[in-house]
C-alpha positions in Angstrom: -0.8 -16.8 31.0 -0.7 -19.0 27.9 2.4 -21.1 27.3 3.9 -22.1 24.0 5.9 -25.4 23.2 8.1 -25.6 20.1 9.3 -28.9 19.0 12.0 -29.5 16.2 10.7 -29.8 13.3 10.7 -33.3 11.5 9.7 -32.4 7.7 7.3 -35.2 7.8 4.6 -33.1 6.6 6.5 -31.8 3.6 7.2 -35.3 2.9 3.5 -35.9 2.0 3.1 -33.1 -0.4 3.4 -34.5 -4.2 4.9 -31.5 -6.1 4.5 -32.9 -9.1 0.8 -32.9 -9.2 0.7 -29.7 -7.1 2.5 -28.0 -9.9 0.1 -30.2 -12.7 -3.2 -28.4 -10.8 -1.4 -25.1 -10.7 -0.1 -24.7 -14.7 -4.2 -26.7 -15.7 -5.4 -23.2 -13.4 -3.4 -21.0 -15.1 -3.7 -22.0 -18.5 -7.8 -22.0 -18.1 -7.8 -18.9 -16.3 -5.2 -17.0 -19.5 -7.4 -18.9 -22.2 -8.6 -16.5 -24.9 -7.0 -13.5 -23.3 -4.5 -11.8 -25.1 -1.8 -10.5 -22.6 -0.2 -6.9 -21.9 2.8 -6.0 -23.6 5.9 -6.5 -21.4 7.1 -2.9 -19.9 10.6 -3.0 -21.8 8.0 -3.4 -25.2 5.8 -0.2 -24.9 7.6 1.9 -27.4 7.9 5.3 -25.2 11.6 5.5 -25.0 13.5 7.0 -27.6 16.1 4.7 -29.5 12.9 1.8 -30.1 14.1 -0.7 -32.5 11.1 -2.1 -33.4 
């Protein structure tokens, strides 16, 4: 039978993360990845419900 110890975690791992550039990488990925694609409408804009304003 396999036994599990838990300790209490410290957050020193966390610590080490740089969020900054984690969220830099993230917005540079999503920003290629959306280039020259023109995106869907939002669902509140598709026109199909009666009373449309635009």
């Amino acid at each position: 039978m396999r036994f599990t110890n838990y300790s209490k975690y410290t957050g020193h791992l966390a610590d080490a993360l740089n969020l900054q550039s984690l969220l830099d990488q993230l917005s540079d990925f999503l920003l290629q990845r959306l280039r020259g694609r023109a995106l869907p409408a939002p669902y509140w804009a598709s026109g199909d419900e009666e009373g449309d304003f635009a």
